[in-house]
N, C-alpha and C positions, 0 to 999 in steps of 0.2 A: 596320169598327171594332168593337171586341169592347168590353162593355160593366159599366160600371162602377156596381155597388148601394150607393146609399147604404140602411145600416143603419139607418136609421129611417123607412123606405118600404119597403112592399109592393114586392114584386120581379115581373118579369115574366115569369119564368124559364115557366110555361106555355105565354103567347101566343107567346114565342122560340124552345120545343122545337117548338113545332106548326107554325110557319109555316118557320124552318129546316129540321125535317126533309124537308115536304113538296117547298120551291123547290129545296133542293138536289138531293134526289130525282130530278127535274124537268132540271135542269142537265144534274145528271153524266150523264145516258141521253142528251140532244140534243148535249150538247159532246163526249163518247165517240163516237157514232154520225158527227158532223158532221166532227169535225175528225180521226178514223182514217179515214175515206173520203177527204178530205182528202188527207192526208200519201200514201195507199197511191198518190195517182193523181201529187202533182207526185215522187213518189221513183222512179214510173214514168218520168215524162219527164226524167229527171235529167242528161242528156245533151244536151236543149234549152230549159234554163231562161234564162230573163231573172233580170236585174236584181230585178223586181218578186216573180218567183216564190222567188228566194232570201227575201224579207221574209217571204213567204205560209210559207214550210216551217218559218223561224222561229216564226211567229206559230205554227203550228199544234202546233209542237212543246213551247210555252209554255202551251198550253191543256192539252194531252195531260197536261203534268205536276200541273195544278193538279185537271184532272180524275182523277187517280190518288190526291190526297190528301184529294179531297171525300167519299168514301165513309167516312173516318175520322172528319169534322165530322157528318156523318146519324147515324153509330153513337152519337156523343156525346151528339146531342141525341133520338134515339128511346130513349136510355136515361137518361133524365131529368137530363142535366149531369152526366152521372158517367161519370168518364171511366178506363180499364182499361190501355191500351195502353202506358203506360209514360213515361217521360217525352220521350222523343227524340223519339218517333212525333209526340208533343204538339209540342215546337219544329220540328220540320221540318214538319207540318204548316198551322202557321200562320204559316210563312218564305213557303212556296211559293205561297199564296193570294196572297200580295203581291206576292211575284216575278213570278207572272202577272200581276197589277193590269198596273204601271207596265212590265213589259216589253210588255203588248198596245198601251200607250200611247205608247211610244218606236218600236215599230216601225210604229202607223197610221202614225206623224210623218214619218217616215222614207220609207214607201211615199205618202205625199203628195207632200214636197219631192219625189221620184223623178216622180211624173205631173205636176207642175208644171214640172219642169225639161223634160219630154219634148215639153208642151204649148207653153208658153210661148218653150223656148228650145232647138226642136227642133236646131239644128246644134251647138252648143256640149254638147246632152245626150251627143251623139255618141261626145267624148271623157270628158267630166266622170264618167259614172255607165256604171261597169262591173261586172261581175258579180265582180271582186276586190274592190274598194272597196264594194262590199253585203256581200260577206260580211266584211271589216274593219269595216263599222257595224255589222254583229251580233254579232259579237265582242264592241266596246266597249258597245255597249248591256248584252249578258250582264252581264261583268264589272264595268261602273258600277249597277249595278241590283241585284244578287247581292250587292255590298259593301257599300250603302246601306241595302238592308234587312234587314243582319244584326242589327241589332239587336233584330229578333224573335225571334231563336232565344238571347237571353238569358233570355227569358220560356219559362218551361216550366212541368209541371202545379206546382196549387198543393192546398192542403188547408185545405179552410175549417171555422175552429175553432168554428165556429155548428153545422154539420151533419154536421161529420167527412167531407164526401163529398170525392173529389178532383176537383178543378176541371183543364181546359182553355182556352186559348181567352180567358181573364182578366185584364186586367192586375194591378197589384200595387197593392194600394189605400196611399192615406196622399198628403199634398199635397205633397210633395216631387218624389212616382213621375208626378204630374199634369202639376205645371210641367213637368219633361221630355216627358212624351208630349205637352201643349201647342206646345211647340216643335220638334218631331220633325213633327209635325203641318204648322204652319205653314213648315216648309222642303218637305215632301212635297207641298204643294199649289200653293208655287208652284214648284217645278222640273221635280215629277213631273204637277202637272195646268195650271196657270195656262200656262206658256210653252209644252207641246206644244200646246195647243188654242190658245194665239193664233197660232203657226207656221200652222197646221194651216186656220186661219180666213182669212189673208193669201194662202196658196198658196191656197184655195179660190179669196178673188176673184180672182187673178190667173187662173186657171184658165177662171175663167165669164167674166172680160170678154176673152182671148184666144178664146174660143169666140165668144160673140155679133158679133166681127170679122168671122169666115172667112164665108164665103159658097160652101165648095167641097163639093159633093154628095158625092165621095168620103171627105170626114174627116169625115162626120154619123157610120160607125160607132164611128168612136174614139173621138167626143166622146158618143158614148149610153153609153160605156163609162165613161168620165169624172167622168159625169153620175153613173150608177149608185154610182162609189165614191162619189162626194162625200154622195151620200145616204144609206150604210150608215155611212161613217165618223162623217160628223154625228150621227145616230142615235143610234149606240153612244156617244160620247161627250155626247148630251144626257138619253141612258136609263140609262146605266150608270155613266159615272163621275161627270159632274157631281153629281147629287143625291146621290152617296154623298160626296163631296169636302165640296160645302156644308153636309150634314148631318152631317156629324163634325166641325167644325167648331163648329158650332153646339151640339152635344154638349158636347166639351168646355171651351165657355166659361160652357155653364151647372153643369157641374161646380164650376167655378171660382168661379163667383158666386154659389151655394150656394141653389138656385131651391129651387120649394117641391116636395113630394113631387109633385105633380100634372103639372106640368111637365116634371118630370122624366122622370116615365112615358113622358110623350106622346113628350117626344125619344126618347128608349130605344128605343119602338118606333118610330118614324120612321127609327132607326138599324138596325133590324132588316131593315126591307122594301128599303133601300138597298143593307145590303151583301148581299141577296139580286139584287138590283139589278147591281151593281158584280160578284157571278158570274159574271152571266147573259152578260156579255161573250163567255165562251167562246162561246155562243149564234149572236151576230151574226156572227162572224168567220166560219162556214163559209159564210152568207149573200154573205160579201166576194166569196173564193174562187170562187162557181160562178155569182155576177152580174155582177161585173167582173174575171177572174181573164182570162188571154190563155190563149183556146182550151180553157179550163177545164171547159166541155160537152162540146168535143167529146170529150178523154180520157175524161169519162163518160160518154157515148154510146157510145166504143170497148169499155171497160172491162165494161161492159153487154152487149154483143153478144158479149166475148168469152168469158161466162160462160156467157150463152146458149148460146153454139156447145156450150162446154165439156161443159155438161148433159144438151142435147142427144144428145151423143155417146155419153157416159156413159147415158143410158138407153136408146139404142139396142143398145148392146152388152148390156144389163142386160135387155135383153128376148129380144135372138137367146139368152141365155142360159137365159131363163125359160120359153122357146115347148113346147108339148107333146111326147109324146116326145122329150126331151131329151138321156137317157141313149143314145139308136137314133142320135138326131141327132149327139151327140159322139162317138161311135162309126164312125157314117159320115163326118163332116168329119176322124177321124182316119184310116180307110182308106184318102180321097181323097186328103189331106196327105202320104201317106207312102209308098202304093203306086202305081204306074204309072194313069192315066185307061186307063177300062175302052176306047175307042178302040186307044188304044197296044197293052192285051193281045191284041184281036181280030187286029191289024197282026201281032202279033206271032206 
């Protein structure tokens, strides 16, 4: 949540450039690095995806994007909230941070119901969830997600008449522009956080009490796999969105209620480390990927060795190339290449 100065309190705009620059910093190199190895290995197998992996390629390709516009938010705040790039860069900018939010949120949802359905109600999964009908919830997830939070891309830079500097990243001060984002608020937290996380909580128990049932040695690996989401997904959603959800929140009803500057502070930066928080999501999700992801190691095991070989190869040749007398050596390898083997002339 982007944060709102009251004019008659000291601003925080210091402790906000410094710890923004830093976590984002931080993000964009793990969620770049995590979630392009990622994409490179399931676009690999593209030919034998599951159900599950269509949610992953999504998911990953939502991170991708948010990591492509977090270098724009670092640049802003290493350069003291002054912002250059124009106004669009500004709106698309801070569209996209969101569009990642609640699209990483719609799709855990999504690849939940999918392992509960697979656990719980292995013969009916059979028909029910097919790799058309996952990529038709990724569709309506995009497009209900993309539509809903356009209304950030109303908000573009602004120019504040206290410092002349141009702002990003701000909403639009005055109590009118409040009660809306009030309300914008309270619909985003419960559609966009409150009901995926109780989905998300209901498939879990159903999940663990269909597990603690079986007693068959051979579905211990499925259910380690299971196990593993249920405990990144929970994670992310107790590290990254909750505390950003309840703390904006909480934000803006102290706006509302016209706290005292001290107060205010505190929330402001409680809002700061959250939606650094609420980032760091891109974070966990490669985590998802290569600990409960189906066969997700070993593509990168393969992927690995095939570089290996690659290399390999590549220096070998880069050394018969580099060997002494070289110029005698390519000279003789083109004698042999091209004239009869000195056998054949004796024969001959």
């Amino acid at each position: 949540m982007k944060l709102l100065n009251n004019t008659n309190c000291a601003t925080i705009d210091g402790f906000r450039n410094q710890v923004y620059s830093v976590s984002l910093s931080v993000i964009s190199v793990i969620g770049f690095l995590g979630n392009g190895l990622a994409l490179v290995l399931l676009l690999r197998s593209y030919h034998h995806r599951s159900t599950f992996q269509v949610y992953m390629l999504n998911l990953a390709v939502s991170d991708l994007l948010c990591m492509c516009t977090l270098p724009l938010r670092i640049l802003y705040y290493t350069n003291n909230a002054q912002w250059n790039q124009g106004d669009l860069l500004c709106r698309v900018s801070s569209y996209f941070l969101y569009v990642n939010l609640y699209c990483s949120i719609f799709f855990l949802t999504a690849m939940s119901v999918t392992r509960f359905l697979a656990i719980v109600f292995p013969v009916q999964n059979l028909t029910l969830v097919t790799q058309c009908r996952a990529r038709l919830v990724c569709l309506c997830i995009w497009v209900f997600v993309c539509a809903v939070s356009s209304p950030f891309l109303l908000t573009g830079q602004i120019v504040d008449a206290n410092t002349n500097r141009t702002r990003c990243f701000d909403p639009p001060e005055g109590g009118k522009d409040v009660g809306k984002l009030i309300i914008l608020n309270y619909i985003s937290f419960v559609v966009g956080f409150a009901l995926p996380f109780l989905i998300i909580v209901l498939c879990y128990g159903g999940i663990i009490r269909t597990l603690l049932s079986r007693k068959v040695s051979a579905q211990r690996k499925s259910a380690g796999r299971s196990i593993r989401m249920i405990v990144i997904i929970m994670l992310t959603f107790l590290v990254s969105f909750m505390p950003y959800h309840v703390q904006r929140s909480l934000h803006l009803s102290f706006l509302s209620d016209n706290a005292s500057c001290e107060q205010l502070r505190r929330v402001q930066k409680s809002v700061v480390v959250t939606l650094c928080l609420a980032a760091s999501n891109s974070c966990f999700d490669p985590l998802l990927y290569f600990f409960s992801g189906e066969g997700f190691r070993r593509r990168l095991s393969s992927l690995r060795t095939s570089i290996r070989g690659s290399t390999r190869k590549q220096t070998m040749q880069l050394h018969l190339m580099t060997v002494p007398g070289t110029e005698e050596g390519a000279e003789n390898t083109q004698t042999k290449g091209s004239g009869p083997s000195p056998k054949r002339r004796m024969k001959s």
